[in-house]
C-alpha positions as CSV (number, residue, x, y, z in Angstrom):
1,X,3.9,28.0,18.0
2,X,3.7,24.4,17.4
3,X,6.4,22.4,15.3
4,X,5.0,21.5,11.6
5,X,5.9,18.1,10.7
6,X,5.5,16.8,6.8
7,X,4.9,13.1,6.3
8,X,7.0,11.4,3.3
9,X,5.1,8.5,3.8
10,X,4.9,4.8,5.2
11,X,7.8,2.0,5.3
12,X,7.9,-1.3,5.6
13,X,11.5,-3.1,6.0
14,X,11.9,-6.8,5.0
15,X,14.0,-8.5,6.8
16,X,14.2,-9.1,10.6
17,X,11.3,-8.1,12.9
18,X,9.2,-6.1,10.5
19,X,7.1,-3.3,11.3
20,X,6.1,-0.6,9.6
21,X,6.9,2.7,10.5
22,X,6.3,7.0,9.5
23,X,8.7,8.5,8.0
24,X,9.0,12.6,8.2
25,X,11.0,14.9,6.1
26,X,14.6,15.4,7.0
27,X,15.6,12.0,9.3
28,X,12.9,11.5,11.7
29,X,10.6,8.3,11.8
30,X,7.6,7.0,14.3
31,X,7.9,3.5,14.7
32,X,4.7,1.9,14.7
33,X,3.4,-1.0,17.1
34,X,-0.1,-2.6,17.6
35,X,-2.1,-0.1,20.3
36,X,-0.1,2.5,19.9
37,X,-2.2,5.5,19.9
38,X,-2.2,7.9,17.1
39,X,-2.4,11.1,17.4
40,X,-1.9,14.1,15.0
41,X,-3.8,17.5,13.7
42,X,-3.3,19.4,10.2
43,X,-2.4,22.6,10.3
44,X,-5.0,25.1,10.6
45,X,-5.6,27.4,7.8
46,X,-3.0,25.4,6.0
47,X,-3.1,24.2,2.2
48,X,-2.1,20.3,0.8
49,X,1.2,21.9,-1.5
50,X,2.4,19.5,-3.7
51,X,5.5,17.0,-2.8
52,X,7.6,17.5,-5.8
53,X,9.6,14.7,-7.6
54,X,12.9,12.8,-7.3
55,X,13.7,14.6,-4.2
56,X,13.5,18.2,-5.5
57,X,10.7,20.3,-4.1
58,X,7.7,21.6,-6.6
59,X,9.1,24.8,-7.3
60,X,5.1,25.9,-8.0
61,X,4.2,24.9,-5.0
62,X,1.2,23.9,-6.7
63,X,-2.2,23.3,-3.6
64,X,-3.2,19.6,-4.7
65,X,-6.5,17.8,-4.0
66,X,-7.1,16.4,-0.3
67,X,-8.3,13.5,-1.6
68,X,-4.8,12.8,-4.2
69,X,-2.9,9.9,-2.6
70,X,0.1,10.9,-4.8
71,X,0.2,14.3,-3.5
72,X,1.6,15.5,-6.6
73,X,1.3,18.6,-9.5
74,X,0.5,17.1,-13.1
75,X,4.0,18.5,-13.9
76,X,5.8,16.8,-11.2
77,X,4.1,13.5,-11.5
78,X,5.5,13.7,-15.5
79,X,9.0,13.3,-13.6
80,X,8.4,11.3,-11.1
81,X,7.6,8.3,-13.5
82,X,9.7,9.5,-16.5
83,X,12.8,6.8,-15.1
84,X,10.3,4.5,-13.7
85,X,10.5,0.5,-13.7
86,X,6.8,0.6,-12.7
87,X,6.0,2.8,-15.3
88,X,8.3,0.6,-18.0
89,X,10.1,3.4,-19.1
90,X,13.8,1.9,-18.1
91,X,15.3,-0.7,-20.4
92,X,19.0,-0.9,-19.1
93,X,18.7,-1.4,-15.4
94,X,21.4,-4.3,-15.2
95,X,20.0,-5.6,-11.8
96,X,18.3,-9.0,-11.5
97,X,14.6,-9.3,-10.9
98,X,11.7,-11.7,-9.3
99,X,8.6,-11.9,-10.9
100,X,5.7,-12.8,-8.3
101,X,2.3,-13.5,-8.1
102,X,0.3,-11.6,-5.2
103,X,-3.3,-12.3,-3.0
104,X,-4.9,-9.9,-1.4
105,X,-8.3,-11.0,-0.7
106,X,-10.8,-13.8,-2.5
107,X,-10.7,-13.3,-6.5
108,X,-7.6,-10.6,-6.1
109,X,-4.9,-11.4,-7.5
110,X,-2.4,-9.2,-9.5
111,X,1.5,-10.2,-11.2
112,X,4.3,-8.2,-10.7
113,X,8.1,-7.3,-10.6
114,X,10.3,-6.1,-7.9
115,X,14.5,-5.9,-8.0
116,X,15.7,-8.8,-6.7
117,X,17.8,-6.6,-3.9
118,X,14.8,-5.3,-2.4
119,X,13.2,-8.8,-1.2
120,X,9.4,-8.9,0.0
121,X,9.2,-5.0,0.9
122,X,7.8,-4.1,-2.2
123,X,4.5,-6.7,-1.6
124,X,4.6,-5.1,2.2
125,X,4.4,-2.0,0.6
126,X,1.5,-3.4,-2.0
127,X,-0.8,-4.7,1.0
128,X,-0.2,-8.3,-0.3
129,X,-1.6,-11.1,2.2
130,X,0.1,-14.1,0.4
131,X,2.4,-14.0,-2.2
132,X,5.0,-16.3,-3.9
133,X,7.9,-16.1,-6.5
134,X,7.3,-17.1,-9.9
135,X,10.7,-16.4,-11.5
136,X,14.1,-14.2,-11.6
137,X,16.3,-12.8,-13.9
138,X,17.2,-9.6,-16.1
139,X,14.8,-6.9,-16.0
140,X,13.2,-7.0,-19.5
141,X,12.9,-10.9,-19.3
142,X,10.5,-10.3,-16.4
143,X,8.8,-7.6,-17.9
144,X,8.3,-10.2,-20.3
145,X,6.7,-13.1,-18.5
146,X,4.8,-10.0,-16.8
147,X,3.0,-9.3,-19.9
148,X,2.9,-12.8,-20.8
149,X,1.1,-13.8,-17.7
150,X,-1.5,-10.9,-17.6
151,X,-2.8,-12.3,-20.7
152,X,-2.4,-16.1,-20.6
153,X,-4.1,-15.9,-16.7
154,X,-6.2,-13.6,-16.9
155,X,-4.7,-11.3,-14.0
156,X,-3.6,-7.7,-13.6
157,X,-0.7,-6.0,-12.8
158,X,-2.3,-3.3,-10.7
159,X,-5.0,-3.5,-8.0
160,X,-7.0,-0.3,-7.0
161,X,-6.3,0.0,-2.9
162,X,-9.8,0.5,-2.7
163,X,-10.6,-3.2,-3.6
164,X,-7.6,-4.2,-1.5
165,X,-9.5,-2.5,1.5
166,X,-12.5,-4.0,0.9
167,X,-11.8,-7.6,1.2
168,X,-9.6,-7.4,4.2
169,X,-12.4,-7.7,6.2
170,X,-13.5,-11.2,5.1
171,X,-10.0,-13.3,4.9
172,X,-10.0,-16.7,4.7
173,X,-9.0,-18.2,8.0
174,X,-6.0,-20.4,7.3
175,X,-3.1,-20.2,5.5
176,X,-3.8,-23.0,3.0
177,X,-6.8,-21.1,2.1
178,X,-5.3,-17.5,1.1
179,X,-2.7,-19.3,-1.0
180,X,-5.1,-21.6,-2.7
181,X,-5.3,-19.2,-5.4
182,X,-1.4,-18.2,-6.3
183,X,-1.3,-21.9,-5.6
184,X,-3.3,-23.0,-9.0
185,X,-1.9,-19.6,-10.9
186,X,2.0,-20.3,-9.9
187,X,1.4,-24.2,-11.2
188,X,-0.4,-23.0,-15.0
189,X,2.6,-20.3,-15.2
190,X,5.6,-22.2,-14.9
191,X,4.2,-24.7,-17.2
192,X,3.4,-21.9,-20.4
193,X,5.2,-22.1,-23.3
194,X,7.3,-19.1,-24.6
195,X,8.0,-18.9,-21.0
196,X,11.9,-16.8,-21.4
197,X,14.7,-18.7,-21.2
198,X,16.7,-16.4,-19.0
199,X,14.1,-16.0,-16.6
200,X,15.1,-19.0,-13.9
201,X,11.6,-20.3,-12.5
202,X,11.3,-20.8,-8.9
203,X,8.8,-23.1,-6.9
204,X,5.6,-22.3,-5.1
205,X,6.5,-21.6,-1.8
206,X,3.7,-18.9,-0.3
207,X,4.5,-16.2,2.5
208,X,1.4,-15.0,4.1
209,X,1.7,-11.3,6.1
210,X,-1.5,-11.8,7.9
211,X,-0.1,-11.5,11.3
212,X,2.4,-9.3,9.7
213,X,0.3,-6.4,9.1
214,X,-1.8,-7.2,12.9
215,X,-5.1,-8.3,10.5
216,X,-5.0,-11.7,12.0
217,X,-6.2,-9.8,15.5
218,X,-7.7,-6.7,14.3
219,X,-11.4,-6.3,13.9
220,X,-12.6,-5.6,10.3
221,X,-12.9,-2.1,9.4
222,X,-15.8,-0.4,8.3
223,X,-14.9,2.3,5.9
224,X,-11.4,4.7,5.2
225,X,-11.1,8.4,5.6
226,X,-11.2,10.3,1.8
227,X,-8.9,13.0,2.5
228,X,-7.5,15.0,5.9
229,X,-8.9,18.6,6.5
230,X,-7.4,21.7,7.4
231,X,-7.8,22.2,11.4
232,X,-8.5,18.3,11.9
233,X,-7.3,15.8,13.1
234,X,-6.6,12.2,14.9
235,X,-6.7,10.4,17.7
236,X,-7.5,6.9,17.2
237,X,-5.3,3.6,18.8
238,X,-3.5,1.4,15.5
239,X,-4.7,-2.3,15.4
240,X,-3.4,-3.5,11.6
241,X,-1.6,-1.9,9.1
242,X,-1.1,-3.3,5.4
243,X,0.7,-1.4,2.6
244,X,0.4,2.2,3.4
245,X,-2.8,2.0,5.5
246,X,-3.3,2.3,9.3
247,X,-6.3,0.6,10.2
248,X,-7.3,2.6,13.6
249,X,-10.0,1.7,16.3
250,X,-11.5,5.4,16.9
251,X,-13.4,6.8,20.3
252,X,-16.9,4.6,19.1
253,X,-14.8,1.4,19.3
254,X,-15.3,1.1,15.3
255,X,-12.1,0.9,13.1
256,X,-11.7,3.3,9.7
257,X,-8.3,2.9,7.3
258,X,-6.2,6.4,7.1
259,X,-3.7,5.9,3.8
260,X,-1.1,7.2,4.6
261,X,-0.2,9.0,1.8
262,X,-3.1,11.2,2.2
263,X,-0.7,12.9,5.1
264,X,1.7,14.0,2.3
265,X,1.7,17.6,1.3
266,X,0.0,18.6,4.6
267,X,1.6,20.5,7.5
268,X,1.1,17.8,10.5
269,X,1.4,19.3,14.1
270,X,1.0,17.8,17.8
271,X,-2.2,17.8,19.6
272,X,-2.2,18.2,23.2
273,X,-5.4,17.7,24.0
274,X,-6.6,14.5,22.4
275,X,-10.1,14.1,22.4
276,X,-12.8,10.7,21.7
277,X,-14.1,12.1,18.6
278,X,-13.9,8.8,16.1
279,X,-11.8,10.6,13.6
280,X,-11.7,14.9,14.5
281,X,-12.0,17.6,16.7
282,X,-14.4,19.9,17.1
283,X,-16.8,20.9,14.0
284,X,-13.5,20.0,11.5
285,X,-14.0,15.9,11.1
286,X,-12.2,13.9,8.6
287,X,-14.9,12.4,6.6
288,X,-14.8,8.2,6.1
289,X,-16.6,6.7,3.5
290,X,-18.3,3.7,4.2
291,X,-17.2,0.6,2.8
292,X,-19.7,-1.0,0.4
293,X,-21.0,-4.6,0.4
294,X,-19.0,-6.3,-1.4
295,X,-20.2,-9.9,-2.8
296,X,-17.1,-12.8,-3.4
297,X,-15.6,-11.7,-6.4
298,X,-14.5,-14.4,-9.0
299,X,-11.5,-13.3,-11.3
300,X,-12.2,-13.9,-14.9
301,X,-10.3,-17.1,-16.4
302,X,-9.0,-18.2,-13.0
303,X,-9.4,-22.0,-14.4
């Protein structure tokens, strides 16, 4: 019988040579390179069973939707975010924090906060392309200038992935170009009034991940799998990867985007025979949707 991994998910680290890697339950990763070849089946006649929360297994085991990129029960998900910064539900976290403006593709743009200890990994983790420092200091200060900003620019604080996907295909070319945007935003928030006095500003200095997450090489993709399949599976080589998605080049030479947080929940197991099917084997394909045509999409109150 064939061992039964469980995928907890894709990491990025931030500091030295980064590269993203799997990680599996217990202590086992699968560092990931450009053309390596990826290669993995679901479990047949298994069920998606729900993660559980805060490192405690659902104790329901509740069978969650294939296409749920958070992999979790209605219950579970309740306590997942109830001590969440993301979900602003912790006041007293005495650690410092940046506040940061983030690109991901023409007219994207969101703000955001991240704990100053955990430097860039959280906009590796977001898909960013660019992004640049606004500010630091204590935690309700930036959730502050957060709020502040999402209504005196214009911008959100949360971008579907969907959108993020969508754009990668048509980057601008140059540096200078993909940080022409935080560029003009970073300049009008520093200089708002009512900006908080503990929150330190910090100057526009851009970090671009292009060649980072391989996109600078990789050709564009045309659409991303909706959910893995019970007796499927993967064999497909990795050319890019950006926050939790592996863009891969499948056996028609065309490239689809797996999240990889659509392998939660599922029981993953070897293949040994690999086959060229673009994304399955035999009458069990994962389906890909298409990605739309998407015209240049102008953010609302950029000037």
């Amino acid at each position: 019988m064939a061992q039964t991994w469980h995928c907890t998910g894709l990491r990025w680290s931030a500091g030295g040579s980064v590269r993203p890697e799997l990680t599996w339950a217990g202590t086992r990763t699968t560092q990931l390179t450009w053309g390596k070849t990826v290669t993995f089946g679901v479990e047949d006649g298994g069920r998606r069973v729900c993660v559980g929360a805060r490192g405690h297994a659902c104790p329901r085991r509740v069978e969650v939707s294939a296409r749920s990129t958070g992999a979790r029960c209605e219950e579970c998900a309740r306590l997942e975010r109830a001590h969440s910064v993301a979900a602003d539900t912790v006041a007293d976290d005495p650690r410092p924090y940046h506040v940061y403006l983030a690109w991901f593709g023409p007219g994207l743009v969101k703000v955001g906060i991240t704990a100053l200890e955990r430097g860039s990994a959280r906009l590796l983790e977001q898909g960013a392309v660019c992004f640049s420092w606004l500010g630091v200091g204590p935690l309700m200060a930036a959730r502050r200038a957060e709020e502040m900003l999402r209504a005196a620019l214009g911008v959100p604080d949360r971008i579907p992935y969907a959108e993020k996907r969508a754009v990668r295909a048509a980057l601008p070319a140059t540096e200078e170009e993909r940080s022409a945007e935080i560029g003009v935003l970073h300049g009008r928030a520093v200089a708002l009034a009512g900006w908080p006095e503990s929150l330190a500003p910090e100057p526009f200095r851009p970090v671009d991940h292009l060649r980072v997450f391989g996109l600078d090489a990789a050709p564009a993709a045309v659409g991303e799998i909706t959910g893995l399949v019970a007796g499927g599976a993967v064999s497909a080589r990795l050319v890019a990867a950006a926050g939790p998605d592996l863009h891969l080049r499948t056996g028609d030479g065309s490239v689809v985007v797996l999240d990889t947080r659509l392998m939660t929940g599922w029981g993953i197991v070897p293949v040994s025979d690999p086959v060229s099917d673009p994304v399955g084997i035999g009458r069990v394909p994962f389906p890909v949707r298409p990605f739309p045509a998407r015209a240049t999409h102008a953010q609302d109150e950029l000037f």
